[in-house]
C-alpha positions as CSV (number, residue, x, y, z in Angstrom):
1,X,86.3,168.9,50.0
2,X,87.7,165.6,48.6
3,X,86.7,167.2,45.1
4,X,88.4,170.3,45.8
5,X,91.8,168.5,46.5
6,X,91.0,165.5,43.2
7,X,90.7,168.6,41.4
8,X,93.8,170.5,42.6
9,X,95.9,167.2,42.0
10,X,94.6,167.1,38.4
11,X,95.7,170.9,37.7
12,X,99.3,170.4,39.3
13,X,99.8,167.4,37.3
14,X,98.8,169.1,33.9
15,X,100.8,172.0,34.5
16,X,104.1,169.7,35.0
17,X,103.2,167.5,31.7
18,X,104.3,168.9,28.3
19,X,101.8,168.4,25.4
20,X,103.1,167.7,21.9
21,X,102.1,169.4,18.6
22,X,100.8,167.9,15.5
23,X,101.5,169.5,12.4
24,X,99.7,168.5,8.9
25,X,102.0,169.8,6.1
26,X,99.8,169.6,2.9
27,X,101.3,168.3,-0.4
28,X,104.1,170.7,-1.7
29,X,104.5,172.5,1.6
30,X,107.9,173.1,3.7
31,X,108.7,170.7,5.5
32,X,111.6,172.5,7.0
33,X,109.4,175.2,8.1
34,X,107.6,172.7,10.1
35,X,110.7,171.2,11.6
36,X,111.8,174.6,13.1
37,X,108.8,175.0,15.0
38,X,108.7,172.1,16.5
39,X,109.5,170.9,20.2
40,X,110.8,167.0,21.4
41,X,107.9,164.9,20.7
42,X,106.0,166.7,18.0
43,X,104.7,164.7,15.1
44,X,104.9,166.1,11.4
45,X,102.5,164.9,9.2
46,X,102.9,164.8,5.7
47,X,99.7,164.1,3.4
48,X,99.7,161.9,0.4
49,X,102.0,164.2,-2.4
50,X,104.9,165.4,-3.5
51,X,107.3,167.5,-1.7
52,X,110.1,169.7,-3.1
53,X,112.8,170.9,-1.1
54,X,114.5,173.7,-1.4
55,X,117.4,172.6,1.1
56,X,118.6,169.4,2.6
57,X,115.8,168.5,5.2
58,X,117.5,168.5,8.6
59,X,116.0,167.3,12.1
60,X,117.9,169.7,13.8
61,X,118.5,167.3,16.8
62,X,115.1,167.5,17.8
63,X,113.4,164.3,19.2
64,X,110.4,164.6,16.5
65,X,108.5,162.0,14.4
66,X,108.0,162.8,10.8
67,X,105.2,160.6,9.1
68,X,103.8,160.6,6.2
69,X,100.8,158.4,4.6
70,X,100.7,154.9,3.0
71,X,98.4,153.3,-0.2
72,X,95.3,151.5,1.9
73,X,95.9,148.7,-0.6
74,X,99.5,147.8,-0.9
75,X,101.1,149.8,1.9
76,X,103.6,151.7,-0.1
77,X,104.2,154.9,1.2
78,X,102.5,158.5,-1.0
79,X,104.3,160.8,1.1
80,X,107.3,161.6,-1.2
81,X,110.2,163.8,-0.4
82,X,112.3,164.3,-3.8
83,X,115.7,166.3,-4.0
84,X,114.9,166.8,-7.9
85,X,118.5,165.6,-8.7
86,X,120.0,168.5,-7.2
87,X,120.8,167.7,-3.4
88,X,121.1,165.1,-0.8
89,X,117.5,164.6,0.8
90,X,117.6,164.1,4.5
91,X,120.0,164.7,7.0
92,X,120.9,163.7,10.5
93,X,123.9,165.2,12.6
94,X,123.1,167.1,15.7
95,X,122.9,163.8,17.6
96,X,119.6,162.7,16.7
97,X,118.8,159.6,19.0
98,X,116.6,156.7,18.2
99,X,113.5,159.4,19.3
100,X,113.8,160.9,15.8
101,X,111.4,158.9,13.8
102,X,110.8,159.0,10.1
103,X,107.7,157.0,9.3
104,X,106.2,156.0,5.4
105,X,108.5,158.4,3.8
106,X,109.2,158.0,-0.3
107,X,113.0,159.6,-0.1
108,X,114.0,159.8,-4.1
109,X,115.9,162.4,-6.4
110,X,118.7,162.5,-3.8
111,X,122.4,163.2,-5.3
112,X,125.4,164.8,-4.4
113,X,128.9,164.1,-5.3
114,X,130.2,162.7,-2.1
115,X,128.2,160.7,0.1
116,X,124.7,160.0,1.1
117,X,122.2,160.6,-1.5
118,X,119.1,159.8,0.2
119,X,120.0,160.2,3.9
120,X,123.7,160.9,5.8
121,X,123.6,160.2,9.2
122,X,126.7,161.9,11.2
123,X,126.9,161.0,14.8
124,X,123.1,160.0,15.0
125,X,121.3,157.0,15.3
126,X,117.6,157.8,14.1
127,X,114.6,155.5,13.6
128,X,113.0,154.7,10.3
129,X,109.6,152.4,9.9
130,X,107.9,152.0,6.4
131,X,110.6,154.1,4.2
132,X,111.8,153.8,0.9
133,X,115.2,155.0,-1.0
134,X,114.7,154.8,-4.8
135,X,116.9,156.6,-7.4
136,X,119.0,158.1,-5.3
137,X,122.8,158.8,-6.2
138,X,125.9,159.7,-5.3
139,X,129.7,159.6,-6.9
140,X,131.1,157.9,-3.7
141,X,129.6,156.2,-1.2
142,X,126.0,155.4,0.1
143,X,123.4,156.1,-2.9
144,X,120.7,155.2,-0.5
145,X,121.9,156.2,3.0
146,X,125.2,157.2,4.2
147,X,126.3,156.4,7.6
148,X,129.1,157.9,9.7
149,X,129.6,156.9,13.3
150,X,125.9,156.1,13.6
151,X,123.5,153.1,14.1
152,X,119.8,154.1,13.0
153,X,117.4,151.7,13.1
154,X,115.3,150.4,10.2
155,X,111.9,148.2,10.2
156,X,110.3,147.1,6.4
157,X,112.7,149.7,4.6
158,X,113.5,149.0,1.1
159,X,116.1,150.2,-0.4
160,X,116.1,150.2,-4.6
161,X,117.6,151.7,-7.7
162,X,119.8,153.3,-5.8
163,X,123.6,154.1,-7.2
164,X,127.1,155.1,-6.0
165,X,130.7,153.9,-6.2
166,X,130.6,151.9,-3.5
167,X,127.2,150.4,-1.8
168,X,124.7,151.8,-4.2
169,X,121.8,151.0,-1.3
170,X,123.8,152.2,2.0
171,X,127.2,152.4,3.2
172,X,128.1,152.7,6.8
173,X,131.7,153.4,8.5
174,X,133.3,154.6,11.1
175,X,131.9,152.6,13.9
176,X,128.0,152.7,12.2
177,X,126.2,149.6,13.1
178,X,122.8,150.2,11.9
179,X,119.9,147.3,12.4
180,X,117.8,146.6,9.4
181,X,115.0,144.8,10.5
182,X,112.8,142.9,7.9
183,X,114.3,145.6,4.9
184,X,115.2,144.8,1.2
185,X,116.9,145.9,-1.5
186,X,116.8,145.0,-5.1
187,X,118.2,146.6,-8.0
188,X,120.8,148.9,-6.4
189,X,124.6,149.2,-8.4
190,X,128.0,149.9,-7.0
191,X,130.6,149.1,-10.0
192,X,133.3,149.6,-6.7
193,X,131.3,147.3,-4.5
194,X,128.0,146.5,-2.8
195,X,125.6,146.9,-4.6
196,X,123.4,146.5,-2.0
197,X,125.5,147.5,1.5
198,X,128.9,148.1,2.4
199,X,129.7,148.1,5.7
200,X,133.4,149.0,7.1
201,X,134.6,149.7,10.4
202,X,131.5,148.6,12.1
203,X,128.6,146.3,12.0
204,X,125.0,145.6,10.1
205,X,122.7,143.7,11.8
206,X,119.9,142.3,9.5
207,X,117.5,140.3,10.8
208,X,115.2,139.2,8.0
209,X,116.6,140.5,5.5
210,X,116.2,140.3,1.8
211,X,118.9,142.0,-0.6
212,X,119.0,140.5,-3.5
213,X,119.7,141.5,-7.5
214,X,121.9,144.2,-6.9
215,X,124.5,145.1,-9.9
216,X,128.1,145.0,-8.1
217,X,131.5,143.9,-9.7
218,X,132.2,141.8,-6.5
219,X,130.5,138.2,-6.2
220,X,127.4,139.6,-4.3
221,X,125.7,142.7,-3.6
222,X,127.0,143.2,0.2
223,X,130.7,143.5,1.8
């Protein structure tokens, strides 16, 4: 009898729990695809390769984590996501929350004319671990990352050769206060002003932070 009942628990408590999907996306294959099938708490994974978009990659407010792979000997991340110079890269702005998670990503070939070449966050405060922004640009704003009334989180980011008007890494308004956490950013240029970051309206916190040699009329490469 006391099995019987164990037993019975067991069943009603899997039946209540939901279990989340894993999805391997193989080099090359849609990414958005993968997104739109998804549920809150799926994980994308993304092998080691190149990916070509043919749209702005967008979350869709969905509380998913999209990972890609690293190099086992220096840690850079092989998953790369490139807009081919013809379109922003990622975006967030259905109210992502800091259960969006974008993990050892290689976001490059962004560009569009206004803002956000890499990434534009509207109203959403996603997590990033292990990412990098590289040759991204824009004509405005954010080469980088754009940010618009939203506070995403990042952990060992970095953030280079990235350009725009005005900060060629990010650029945050509007009451953004993202947290950059152990992130750098070298080589980035803004001819209207940091090179590196620009943040207005709002806050940056940047604990450990390294941004250094960034190309910016103004004295350094952050306002």
């Amino acid at each position: 009898p006391m099995k019987t009942i164990r037993c019975a628990v067991a069943a009603l408590a899997f039946a209540g729990s939901a279990v989340a999907d894993t999805i391997n996306v193989p080099a090359g294959g849609d990414t958005q695809a993968a997104i739109n099938g998804t549920s809150d708490g799926d994980i994308i994974l993304l092998e080691a390769g190149e990916y070509f978009p043919e749209a702005t990659i967008d979350t869709l407010g969905k509380a998913i984590s999209i990972i890609g792979t690293t190099d086992p000997k220096t840690g850079a991340p092989t998953s790369i996501i490139d807009g081919h110079e013809s379109m922003r890269v990622l975006i967030c702005q259905t109210g992502e929350t800091d259960t969006t998670v974008f993990e050892n990503l290689l976001i490059t070939g962004g560009y569009i004319s206004d803002y956000g070449g890499g990434m534009y966050n509207s109203n959403s405060s996603p997590t990033l671990t292990g990412c990098t922004f590289t040759g991204n640009s824009v004509e405005s704003d954010g080469g980088g990352m754009f940010n618009h009334n939203s506070s995403p989180t990042l952990t060992d980011c970095t953030f280079t050769d990235n350009s725009a008007f005005g900060g060629g890494g990010m650029s945050s308004y509007y009451h953004s206060s993202p947290t950059l956490i152990n992130c750098a950013s070298t080589n980035n240029s803004a001819p209207g002003g940091g090179g590196g970051m620009i943040c207005d309206g709002g806050s940056t916190k940047l604990p450990g932070r390294s941004y250094d040699s960034n190309a910016t009329d103004y004295a350094d490469g952050m306002d």
